[in-house]
CHARMM internal coordinates of N, CA and C (Angstrom, degrees):
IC EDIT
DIST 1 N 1 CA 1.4538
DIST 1 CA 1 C 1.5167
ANGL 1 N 1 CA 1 C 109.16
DIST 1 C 2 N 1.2400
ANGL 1 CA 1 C 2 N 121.08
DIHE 1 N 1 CA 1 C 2 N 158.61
DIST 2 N 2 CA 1.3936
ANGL 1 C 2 N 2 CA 138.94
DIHE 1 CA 1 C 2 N 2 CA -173.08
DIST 2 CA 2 C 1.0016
ANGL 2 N 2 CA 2 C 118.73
DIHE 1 C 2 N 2 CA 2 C -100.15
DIST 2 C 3 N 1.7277
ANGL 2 CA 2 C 3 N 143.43
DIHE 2 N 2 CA 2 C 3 N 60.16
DIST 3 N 3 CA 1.6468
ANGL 2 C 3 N 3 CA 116.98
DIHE 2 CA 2 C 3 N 3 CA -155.86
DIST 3 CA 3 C 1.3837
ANGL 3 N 3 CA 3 C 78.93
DIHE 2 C 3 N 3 CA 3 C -141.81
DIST 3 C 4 N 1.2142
ANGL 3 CA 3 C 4 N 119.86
DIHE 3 N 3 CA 3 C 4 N 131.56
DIST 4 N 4 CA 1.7120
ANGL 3 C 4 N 4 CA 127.30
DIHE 3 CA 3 C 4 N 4 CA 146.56
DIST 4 CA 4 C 1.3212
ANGL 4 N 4 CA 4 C 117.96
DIHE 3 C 4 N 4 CA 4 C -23.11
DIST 4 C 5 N 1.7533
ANGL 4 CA 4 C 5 N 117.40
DIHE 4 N 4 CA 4 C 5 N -56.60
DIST 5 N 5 CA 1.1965
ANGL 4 C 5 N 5 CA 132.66
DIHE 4 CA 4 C 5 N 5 CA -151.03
DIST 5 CA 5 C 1.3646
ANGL 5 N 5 CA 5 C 93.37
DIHE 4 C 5 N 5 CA 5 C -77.65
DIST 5 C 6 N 1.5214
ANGL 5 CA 5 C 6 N 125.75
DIHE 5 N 5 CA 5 C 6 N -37.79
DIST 6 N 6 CA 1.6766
ANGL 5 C 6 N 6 CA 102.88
DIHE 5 CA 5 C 6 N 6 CA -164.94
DIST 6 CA 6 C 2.0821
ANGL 6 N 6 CA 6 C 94.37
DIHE 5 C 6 N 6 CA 6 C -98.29
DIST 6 C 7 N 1.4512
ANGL 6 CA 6 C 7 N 115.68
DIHE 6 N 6 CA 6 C 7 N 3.35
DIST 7 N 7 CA 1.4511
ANGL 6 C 7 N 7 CA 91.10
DIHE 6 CA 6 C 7 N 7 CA 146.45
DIST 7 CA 7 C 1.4660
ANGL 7 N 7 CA 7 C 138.15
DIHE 6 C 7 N 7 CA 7 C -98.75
DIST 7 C 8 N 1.3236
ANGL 7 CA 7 C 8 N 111.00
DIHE 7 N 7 CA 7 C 8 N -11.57
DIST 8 N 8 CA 1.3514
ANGL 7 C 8 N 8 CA 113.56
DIHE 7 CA 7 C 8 N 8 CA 165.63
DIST 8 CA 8 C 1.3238
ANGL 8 N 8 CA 8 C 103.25
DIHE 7 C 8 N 8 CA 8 C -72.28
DIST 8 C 9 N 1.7711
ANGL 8 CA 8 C 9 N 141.67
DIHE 8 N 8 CA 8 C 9 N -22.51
DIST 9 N 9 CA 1.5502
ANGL 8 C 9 N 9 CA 119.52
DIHE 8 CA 8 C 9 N 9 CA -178.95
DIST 9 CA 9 C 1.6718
ANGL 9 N 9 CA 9 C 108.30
DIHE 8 C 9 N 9 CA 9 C -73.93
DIST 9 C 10 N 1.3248
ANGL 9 CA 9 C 10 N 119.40
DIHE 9 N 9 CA 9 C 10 N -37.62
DIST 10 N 10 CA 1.5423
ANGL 9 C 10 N 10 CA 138.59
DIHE 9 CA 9 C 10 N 10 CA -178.64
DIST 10 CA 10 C 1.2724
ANGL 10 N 10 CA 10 C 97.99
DIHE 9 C 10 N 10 CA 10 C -64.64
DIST 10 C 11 N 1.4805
ANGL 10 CA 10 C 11 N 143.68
DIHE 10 N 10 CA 10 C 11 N -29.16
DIST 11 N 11 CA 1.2707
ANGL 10 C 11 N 11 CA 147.60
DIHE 10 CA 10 C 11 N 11 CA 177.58
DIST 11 CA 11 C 1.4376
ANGL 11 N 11 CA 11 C 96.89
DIHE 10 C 11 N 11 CA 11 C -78.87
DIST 11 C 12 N 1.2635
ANGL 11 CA 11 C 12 N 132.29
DIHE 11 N 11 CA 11 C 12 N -46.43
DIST 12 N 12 CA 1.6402
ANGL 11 C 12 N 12 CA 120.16
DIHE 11 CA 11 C 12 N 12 CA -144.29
DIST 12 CA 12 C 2.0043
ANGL 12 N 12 CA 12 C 89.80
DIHE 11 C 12 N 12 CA 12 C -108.61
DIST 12 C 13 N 1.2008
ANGL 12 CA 12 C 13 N 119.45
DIHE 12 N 12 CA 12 C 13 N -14.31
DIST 13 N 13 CA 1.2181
ANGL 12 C 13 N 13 CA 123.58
DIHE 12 CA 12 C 13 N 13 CA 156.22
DIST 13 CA 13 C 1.6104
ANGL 13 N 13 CA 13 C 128.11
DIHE 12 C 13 N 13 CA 13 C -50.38
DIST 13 C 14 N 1.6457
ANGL 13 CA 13 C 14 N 90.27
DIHE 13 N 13 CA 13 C 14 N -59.23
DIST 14 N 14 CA 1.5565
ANGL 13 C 14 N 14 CA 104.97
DIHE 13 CA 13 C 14 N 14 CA 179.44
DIST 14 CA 14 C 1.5411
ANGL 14 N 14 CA 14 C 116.94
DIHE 13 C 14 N 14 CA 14 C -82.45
DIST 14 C 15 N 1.1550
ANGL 14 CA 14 C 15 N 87.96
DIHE 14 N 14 CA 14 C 15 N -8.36
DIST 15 N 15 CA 2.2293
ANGL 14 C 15 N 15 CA 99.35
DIHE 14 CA 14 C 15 N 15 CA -170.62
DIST 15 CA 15 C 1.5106
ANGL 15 N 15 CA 15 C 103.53
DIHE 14 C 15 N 15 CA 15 C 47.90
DIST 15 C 16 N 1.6039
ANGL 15 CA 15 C 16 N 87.71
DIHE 15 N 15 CA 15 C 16 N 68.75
DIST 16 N 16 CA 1.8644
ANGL 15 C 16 N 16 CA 112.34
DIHE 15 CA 15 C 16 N 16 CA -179.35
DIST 16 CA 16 C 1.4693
ANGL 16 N 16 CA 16 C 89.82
DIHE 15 C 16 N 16 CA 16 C -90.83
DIST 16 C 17 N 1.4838
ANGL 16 CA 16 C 17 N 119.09
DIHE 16 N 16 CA 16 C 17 N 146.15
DIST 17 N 17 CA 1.5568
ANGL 16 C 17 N 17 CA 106.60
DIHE 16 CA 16 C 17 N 17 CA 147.68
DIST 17 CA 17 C 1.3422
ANGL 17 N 17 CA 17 C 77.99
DIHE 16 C 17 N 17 CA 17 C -129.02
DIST 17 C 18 N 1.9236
ANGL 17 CA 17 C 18 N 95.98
DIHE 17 N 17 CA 17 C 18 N 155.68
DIST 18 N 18 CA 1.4211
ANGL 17 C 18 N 18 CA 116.80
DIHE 17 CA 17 C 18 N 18 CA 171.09
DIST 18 CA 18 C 1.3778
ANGL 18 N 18 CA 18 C 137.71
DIHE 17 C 18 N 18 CA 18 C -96.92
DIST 18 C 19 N 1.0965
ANGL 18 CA 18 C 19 N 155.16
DIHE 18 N 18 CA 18 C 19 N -176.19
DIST 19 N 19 CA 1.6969
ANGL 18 C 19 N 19 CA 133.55
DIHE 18 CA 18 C 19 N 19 CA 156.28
DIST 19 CA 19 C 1.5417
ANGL 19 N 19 CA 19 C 91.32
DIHE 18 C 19 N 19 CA 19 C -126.95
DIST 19 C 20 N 1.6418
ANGL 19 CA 19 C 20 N 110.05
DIHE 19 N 19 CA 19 C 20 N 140.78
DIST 20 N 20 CA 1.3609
ANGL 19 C 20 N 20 CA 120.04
DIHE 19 CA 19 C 20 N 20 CA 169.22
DIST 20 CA 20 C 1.5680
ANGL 20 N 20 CA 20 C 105.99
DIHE 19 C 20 N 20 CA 20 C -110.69
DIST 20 C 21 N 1.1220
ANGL 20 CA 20 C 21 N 115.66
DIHE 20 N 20 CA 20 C 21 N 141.71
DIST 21 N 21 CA 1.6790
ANGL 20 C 21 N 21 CA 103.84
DIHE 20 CA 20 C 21 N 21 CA 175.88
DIST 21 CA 21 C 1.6169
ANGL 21 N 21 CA 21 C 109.70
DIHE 20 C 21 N 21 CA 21 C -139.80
DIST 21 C 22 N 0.7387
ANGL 21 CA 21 C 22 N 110.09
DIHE 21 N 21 CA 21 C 22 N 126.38
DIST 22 N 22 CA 1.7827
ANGL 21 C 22 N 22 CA 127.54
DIHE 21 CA 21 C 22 N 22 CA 172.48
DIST 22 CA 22 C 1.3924
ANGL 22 N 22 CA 22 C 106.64
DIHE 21 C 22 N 22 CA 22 C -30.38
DIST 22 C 23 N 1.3705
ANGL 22 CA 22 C 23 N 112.77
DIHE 22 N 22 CA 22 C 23 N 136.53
DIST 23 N 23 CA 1.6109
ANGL 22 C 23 N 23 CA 108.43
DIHE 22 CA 22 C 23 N 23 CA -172.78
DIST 23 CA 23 C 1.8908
ANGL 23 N 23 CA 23 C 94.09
DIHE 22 C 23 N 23 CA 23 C -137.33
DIST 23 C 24 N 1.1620
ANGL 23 CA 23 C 24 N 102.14
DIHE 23 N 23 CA 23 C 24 N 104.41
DIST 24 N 24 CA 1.5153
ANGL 23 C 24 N 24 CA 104.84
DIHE 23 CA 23 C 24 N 24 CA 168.67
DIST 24 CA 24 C 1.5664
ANGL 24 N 24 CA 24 C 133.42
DIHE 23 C 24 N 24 CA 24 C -103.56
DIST 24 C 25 N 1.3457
ANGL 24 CA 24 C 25 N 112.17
DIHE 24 N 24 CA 24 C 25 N 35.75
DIST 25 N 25 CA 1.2974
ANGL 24 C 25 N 25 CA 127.58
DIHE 24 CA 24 C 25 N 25 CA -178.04
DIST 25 CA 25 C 1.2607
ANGL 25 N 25 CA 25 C 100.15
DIHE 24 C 25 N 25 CA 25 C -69.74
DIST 25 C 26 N 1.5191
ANGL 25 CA 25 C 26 N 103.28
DIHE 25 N 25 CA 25 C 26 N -171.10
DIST 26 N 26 CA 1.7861
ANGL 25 C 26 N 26 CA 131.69
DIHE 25 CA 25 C 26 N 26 CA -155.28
DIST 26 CA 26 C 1.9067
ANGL 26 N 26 CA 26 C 86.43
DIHE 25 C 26 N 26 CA 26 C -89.79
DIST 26 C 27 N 1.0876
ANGL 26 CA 26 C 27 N 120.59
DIHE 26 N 26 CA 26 C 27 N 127.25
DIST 27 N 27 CA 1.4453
ANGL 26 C 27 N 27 CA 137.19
DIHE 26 CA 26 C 27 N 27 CA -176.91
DIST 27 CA 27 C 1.6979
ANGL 27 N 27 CA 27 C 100.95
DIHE 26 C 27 N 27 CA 27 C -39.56
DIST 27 C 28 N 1.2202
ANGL 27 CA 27 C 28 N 121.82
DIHE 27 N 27 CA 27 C 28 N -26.02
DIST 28 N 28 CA 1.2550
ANGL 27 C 28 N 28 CA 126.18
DIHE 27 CA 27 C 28 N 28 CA 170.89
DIST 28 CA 28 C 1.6266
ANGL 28 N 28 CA 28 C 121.40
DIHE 27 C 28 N 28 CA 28 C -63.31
DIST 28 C 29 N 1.3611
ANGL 28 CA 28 C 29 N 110.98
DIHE 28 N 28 CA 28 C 29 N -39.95
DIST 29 N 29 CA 1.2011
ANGL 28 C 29 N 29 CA 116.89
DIHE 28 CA 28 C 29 N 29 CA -171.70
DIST 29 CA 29 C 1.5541
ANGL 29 N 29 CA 29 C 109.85
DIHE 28 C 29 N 29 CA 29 C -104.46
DIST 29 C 30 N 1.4951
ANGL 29 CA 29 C 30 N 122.57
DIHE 29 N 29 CA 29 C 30 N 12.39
DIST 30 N 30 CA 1.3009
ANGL 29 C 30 N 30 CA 150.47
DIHE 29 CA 29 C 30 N 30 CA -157.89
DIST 30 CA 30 C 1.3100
ANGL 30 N 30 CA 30 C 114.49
DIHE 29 C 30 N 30 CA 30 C 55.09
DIST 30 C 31 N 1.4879
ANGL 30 CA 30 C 31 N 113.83
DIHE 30 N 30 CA 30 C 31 N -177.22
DIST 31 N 31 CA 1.2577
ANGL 30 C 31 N 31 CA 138.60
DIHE 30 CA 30 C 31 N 31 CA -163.06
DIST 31 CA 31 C 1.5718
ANGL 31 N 31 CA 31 C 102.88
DIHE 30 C 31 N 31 CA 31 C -148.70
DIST 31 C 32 N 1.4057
ANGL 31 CA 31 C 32 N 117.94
DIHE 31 N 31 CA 31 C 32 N 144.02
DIST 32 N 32 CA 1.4872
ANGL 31 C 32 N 32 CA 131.27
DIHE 31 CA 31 C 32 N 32 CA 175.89
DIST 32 CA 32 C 1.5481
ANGL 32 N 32 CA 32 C 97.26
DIHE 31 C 32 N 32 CA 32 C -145.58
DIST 32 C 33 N 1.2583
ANGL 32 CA 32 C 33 N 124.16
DIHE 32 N 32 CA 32 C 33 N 110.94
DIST 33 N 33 CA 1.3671
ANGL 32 C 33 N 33 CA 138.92
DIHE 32 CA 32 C 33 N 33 CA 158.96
DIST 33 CA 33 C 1.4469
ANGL 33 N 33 CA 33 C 123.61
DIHE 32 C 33 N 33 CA 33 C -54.13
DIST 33 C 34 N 1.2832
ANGL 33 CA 33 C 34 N 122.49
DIHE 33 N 33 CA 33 C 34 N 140.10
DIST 34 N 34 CA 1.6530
ANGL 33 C 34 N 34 CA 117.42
DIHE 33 CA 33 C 34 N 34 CA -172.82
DIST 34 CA 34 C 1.4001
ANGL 34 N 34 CA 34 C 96.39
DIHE 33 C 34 N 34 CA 34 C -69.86
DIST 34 C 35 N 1.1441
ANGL 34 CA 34 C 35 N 122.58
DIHE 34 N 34 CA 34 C 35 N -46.68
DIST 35 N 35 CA 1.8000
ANGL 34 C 35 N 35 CA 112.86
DIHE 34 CA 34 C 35 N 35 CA 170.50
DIST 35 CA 35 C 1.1602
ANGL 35 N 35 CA 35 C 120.94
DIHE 34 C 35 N 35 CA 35 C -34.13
DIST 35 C 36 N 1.5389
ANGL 35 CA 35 C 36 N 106.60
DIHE 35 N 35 CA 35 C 36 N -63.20
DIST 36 N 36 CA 1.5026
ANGL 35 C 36 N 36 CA 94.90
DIHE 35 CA 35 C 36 N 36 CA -174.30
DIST 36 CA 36 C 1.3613
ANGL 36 N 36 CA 36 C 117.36
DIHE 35 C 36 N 36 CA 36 C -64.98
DIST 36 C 37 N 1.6314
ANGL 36 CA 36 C 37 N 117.03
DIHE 36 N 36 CA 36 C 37 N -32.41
DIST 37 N 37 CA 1.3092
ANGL 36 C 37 N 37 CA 112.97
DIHE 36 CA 36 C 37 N 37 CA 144.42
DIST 37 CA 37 C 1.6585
ANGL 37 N 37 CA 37 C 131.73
DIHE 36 C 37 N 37 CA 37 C -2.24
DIST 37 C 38 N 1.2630
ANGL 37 CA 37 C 38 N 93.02
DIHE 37 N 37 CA 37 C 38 N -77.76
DIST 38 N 38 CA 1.6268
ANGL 37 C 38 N 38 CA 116.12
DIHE 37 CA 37 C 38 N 38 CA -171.22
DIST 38 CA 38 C 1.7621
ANGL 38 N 38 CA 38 C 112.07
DIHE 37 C 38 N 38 CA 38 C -48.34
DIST 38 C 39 N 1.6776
ANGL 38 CA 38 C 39 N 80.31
DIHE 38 N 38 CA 38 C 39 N -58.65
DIST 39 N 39 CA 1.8606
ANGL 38 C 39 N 39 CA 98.92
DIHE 38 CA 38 C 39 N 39 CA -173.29
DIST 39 CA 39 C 1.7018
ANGL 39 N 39 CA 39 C 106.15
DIHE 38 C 39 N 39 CA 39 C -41.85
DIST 39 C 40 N 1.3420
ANGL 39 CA 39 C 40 N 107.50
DIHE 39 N 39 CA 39 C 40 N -65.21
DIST 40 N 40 CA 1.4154
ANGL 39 C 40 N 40 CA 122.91
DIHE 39 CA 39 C 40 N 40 CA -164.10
DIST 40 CA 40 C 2.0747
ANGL 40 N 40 CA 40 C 93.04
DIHE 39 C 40 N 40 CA 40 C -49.27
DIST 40 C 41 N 1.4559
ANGL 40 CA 40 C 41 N 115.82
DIHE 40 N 40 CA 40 C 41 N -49.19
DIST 41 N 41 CA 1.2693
ANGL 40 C 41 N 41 CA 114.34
DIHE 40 CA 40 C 41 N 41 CA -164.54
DIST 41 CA 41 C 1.8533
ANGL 41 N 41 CA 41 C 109.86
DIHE 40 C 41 N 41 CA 41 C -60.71
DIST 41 C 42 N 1.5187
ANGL 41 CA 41 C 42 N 99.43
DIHE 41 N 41 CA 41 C 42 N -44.47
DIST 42 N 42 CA 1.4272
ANGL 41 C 42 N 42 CA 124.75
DIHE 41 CA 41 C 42 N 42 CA 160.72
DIST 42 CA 42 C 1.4312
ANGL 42 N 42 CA 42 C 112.86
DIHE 41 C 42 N 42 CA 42 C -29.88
DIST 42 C 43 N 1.3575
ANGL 42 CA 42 C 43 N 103.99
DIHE 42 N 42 CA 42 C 43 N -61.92
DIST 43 N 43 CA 1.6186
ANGL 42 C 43 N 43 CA 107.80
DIHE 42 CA 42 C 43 N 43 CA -166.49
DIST 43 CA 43 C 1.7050
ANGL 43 N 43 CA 43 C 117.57
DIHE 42 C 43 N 43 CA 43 C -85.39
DIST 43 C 44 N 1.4297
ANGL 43 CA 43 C 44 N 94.74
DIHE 43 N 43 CA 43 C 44 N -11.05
DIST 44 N 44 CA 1.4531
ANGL 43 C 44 N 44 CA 98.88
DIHE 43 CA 43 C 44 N 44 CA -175.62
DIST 44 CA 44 C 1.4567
ANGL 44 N 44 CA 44 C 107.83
DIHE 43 C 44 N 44 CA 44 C -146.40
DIST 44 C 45 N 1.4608
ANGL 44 CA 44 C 45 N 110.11
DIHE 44 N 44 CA 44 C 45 N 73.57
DIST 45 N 45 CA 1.4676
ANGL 44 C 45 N 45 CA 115.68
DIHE 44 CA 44 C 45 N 45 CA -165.81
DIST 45 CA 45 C 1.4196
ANGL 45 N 45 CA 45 C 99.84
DIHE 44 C 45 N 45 CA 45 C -74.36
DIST 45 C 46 N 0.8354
ANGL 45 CA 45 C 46 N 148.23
DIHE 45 N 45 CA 45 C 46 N -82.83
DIST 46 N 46 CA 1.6436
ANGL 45 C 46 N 46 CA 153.54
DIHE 45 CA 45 C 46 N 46 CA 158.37
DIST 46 CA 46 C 1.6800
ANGL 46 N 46 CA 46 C 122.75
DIHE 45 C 46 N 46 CA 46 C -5.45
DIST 46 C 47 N 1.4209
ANGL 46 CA 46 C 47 N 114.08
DIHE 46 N 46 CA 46 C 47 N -13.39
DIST 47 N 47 CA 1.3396
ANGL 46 C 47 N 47 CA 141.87
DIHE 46 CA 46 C 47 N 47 CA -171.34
DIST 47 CA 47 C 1.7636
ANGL 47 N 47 CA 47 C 103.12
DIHE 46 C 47 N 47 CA 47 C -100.78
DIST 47 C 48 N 1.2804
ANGL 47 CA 47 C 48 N 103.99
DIHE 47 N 47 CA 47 C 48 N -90.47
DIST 48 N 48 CA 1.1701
ANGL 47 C 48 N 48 CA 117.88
DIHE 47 CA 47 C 48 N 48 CA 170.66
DIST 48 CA 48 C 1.7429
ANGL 48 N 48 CA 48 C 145.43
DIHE 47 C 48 N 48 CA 48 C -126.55
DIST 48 C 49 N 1.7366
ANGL 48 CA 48 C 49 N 97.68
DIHE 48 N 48 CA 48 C 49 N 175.20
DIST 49 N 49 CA 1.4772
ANGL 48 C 49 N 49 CA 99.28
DIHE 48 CA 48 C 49 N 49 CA -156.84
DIST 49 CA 49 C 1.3652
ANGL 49 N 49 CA 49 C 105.21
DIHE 48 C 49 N 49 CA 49 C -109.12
DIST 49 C 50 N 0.9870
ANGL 49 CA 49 C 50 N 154.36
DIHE 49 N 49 CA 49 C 50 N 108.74
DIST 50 N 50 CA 1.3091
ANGL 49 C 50 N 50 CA 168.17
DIHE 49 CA 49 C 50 N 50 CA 112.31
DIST 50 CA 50 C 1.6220
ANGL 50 N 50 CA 50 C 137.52
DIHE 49 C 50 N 50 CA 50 C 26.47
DIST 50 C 51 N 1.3698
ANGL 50 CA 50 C 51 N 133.84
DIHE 50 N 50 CA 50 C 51 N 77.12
DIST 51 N 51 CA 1.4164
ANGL 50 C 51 N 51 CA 120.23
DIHE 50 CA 50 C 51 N 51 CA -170.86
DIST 51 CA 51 C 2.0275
ANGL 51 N 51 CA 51 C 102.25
DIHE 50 C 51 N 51 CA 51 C -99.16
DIST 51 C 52 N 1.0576
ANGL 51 CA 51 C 52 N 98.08
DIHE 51 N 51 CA 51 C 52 N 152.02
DIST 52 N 52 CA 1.2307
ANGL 51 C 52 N 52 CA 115.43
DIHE 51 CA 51 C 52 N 52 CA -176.53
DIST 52 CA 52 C 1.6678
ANGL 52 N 52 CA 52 C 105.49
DIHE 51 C 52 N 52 CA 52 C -96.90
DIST 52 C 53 N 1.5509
ANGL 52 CA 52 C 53 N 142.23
DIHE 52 N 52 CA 52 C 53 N 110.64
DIST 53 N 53 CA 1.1322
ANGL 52 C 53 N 53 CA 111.04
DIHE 52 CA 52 C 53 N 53 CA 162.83
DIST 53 CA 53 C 1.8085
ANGL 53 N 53 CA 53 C 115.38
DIHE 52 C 53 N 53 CA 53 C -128.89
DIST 53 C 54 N 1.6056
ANGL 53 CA 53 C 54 N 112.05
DIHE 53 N 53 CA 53 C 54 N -167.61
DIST 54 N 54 CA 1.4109
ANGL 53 C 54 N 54 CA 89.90
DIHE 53 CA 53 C 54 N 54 CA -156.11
DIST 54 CA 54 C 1.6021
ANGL 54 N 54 CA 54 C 70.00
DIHE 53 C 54 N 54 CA 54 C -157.77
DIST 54 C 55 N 1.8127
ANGL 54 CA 54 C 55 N 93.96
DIHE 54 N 54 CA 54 C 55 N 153.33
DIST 55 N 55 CA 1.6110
ANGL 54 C 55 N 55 CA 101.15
DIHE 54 CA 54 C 55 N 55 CA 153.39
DIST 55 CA 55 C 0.9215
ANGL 55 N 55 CA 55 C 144.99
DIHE 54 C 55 N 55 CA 55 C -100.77
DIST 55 C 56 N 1.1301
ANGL 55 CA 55 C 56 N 118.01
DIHE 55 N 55 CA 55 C 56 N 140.07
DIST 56 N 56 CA 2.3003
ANGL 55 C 56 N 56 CA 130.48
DIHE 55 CA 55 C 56 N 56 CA -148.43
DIST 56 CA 56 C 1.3110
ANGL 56 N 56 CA 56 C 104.68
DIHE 55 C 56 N 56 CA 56 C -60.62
DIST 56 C 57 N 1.7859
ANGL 56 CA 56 C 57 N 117.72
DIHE 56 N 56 CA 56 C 57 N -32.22
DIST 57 N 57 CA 1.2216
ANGL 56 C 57 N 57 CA 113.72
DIHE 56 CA 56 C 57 N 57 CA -123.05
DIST 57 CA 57 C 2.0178
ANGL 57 N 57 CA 57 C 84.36
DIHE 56 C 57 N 57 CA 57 C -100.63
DIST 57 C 58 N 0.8323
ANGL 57 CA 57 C 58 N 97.01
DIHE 57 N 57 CA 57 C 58 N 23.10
DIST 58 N 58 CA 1.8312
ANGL 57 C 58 N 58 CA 110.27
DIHE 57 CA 57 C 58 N 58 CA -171.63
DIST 58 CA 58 C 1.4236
ANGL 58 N 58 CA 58 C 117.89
DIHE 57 C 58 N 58 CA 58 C -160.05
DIST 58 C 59 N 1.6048
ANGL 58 CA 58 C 59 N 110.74
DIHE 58 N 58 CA 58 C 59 N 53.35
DIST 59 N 59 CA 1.7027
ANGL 58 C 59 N 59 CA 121.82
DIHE 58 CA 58 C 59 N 59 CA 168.24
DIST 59 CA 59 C 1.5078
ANGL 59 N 59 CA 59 C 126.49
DIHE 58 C 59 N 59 CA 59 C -16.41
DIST 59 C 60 N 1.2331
ANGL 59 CA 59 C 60 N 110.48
DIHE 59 N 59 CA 59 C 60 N -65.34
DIST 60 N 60 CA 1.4886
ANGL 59 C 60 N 60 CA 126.44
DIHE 59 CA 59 C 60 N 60 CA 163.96
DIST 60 CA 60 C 1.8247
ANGL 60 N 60 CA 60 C 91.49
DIHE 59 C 60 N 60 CA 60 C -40.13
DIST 60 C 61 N 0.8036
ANGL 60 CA 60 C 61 N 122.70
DIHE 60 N 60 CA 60 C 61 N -82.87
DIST 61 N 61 CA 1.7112
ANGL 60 C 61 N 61 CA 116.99
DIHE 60 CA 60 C 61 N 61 CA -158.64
DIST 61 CA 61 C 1.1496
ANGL 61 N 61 CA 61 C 122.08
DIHE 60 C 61 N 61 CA 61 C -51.63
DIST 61 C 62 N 1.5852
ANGL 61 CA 61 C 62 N 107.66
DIHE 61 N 61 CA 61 C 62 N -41.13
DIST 62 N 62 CA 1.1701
ANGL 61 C 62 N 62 CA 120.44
DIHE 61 CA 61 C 62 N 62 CA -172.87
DIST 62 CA 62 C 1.3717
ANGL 62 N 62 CA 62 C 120.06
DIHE 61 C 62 N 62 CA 62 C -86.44
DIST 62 C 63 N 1.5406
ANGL 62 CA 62 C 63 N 129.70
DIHE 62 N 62 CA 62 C 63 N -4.78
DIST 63 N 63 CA 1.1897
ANGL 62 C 63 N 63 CA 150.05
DIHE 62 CA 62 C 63 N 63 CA 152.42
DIST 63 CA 63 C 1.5740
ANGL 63 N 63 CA 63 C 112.16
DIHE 62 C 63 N 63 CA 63 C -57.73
DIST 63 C 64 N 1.8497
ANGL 63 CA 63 C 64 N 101.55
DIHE 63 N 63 CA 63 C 64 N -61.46
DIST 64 N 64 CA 1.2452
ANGL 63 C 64 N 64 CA 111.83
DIHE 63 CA 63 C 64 N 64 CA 174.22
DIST 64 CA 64 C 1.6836
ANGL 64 N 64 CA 64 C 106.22
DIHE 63 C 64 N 64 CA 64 C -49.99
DIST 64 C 65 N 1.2090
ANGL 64 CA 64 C 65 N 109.60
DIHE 64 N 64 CA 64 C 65 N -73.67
DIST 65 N 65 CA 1.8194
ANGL 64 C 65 N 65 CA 114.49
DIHE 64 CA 64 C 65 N 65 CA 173.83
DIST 65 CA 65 C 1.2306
ANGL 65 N 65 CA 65 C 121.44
DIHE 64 C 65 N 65 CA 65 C -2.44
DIST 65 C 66 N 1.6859
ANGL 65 CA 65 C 66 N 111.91
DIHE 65 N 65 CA 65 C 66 N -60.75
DIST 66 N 66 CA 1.3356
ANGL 65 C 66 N 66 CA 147.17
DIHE 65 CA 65 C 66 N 66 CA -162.83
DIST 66 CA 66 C 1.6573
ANGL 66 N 66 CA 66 C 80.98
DIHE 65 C 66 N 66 CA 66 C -59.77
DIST 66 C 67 N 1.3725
ANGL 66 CA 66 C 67 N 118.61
DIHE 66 N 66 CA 66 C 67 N -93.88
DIST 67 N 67 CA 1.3083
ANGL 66 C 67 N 67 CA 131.72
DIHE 66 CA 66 C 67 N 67 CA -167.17
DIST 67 CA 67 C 1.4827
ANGL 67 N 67 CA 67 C 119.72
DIHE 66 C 67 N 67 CA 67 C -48.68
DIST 67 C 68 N 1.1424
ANGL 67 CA 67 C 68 N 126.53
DIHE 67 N 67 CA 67 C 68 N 1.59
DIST 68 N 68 CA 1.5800
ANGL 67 C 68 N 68 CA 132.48
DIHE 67 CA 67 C 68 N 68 CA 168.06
DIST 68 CA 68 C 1.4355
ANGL 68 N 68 CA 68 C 92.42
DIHE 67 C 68 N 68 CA 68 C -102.98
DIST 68 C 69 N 1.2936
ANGL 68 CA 68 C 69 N 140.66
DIHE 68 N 68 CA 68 C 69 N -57.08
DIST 69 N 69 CA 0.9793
ANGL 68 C 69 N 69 CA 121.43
DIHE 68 CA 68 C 69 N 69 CA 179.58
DIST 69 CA 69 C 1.6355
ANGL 69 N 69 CA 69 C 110.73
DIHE 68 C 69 N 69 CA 69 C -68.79
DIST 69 C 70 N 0.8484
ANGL 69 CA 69 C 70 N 161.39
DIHE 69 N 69 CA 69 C 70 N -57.09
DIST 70 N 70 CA 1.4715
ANGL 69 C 70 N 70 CA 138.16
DIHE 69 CA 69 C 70 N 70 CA -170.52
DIST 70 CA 70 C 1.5505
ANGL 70 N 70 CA 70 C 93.83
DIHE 69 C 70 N 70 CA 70 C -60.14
DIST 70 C 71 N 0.9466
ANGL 70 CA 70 C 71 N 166.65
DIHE 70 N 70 CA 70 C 71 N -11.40
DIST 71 N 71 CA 1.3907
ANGL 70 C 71 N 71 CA 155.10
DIHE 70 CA 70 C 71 N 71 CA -138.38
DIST 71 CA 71 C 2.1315
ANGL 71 N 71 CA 71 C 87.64
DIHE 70 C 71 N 71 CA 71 C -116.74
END
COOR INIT
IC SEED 1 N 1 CA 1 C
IC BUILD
């Protein structure tokens, strides 16, 4: 089954923590937003840990990126 709720209980059972990490690939191979990132870390601080990532191929942005996410 698919439910958040029965992996955060199996997490807080086992005293799992998780790592989520930003996935900015080609829409084919998916995508994970630092937001949604955030939210999930937000909602389940005690659960999991959070990576921020950004794409190389655009300095300017990915600088900017950097600094919205620590902010």
């Amino acid at each position: 089954r698919r439910s958040m709720d029965l992996l955060i209980q199996e997490m807080e059972r086992d005293e799992v923590v998780g790592v989520i990490m930003n996935r900015q690939g080609a829409k084919r191979f998916g995508h994970v937003p630092n937001d949604e990132v955030a939210a999930i870390v937000r909602d389940y601080p005690n659960r999991f840990v959070g990576f921020a990532g950004v794409q190389l191929s655009d300095p300017k942005k990915a600088a900017d990126e950097v600094e919205r996410c620590i902010k």
